[in-house]
Chimera marker file (.cmm) of the C-alpha trace (Angstrom):
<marker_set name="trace">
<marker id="1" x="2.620" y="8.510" z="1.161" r="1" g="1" b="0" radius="0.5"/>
<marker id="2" x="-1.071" y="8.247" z="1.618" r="1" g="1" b="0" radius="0.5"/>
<marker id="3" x="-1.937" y="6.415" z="-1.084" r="1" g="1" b="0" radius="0.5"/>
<marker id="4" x="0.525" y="3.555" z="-0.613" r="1" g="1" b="0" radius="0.5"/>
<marker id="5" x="-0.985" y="3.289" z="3.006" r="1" g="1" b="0" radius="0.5"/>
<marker id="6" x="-3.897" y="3.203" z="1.496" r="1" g="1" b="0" radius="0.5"/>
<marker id="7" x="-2.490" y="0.133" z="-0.046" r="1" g="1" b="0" radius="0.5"/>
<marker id="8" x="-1.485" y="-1.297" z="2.485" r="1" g="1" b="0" radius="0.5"/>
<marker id="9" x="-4.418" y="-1.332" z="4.554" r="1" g="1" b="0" radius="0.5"/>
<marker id="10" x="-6.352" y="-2.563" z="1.151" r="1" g="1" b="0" radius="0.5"/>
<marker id="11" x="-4.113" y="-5.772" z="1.251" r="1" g="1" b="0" radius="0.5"/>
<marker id="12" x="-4.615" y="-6.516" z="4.633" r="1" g="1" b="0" radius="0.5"/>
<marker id="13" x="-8.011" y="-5.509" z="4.499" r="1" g="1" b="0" radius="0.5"/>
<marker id="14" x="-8.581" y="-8.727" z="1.878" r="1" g="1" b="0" radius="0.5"/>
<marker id="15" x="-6.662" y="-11.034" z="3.289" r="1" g="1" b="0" radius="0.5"/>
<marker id="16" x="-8.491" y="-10.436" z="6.585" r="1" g="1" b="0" radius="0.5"/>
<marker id="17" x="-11.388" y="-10.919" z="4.490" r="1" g="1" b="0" radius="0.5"/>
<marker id="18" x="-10.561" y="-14.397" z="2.967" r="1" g="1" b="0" radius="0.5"/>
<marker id="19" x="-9.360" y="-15.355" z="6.613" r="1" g="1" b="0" radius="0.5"/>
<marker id="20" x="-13.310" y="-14.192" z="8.047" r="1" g="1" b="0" radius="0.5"/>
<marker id="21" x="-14.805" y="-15.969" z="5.033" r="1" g="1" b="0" radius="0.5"/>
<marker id="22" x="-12.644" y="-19.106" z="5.103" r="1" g="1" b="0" radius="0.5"/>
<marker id="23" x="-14.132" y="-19.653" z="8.907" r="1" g="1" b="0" radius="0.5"/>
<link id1="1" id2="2" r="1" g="1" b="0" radius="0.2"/>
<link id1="2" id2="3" r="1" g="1" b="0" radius="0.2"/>
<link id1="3" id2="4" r="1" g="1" b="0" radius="0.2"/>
<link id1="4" id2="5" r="1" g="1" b="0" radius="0.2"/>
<link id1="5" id2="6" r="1" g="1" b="0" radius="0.2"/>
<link id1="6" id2="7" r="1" g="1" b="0" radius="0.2"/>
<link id1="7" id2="8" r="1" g="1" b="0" radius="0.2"/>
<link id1="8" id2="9" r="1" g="1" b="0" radius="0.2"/>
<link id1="9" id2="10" r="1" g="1" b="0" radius="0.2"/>
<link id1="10" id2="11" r="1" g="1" b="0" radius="0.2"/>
<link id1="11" id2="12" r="1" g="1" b="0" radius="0.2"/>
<link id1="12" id2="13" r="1" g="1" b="0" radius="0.2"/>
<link id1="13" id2="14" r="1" g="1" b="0" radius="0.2"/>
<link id1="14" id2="15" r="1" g="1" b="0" radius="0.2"/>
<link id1="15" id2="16" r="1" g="1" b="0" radius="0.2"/>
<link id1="16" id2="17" r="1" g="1" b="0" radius="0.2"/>
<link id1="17" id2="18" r="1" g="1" b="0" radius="0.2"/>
<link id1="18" id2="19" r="1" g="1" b="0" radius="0.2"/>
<link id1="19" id2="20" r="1" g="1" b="0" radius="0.2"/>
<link id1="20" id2="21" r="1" g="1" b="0" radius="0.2"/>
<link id1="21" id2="22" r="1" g="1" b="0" radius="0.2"/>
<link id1="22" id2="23" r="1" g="1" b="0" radius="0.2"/>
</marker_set>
């Protein structure tokens, strides 16, 4: 169960990235 929250805070975690960058 960890790892696939991992997972899912890894995926948000880029797309908040592109969203920071794109500004």
């Amino acid at each position: 169960i960890a790892l696939e929250k991992l997972q899912c805070v890894g995926k948000y975690k880029e797309l908040y990235d592109m969203l920071y960058r794109s500004i």
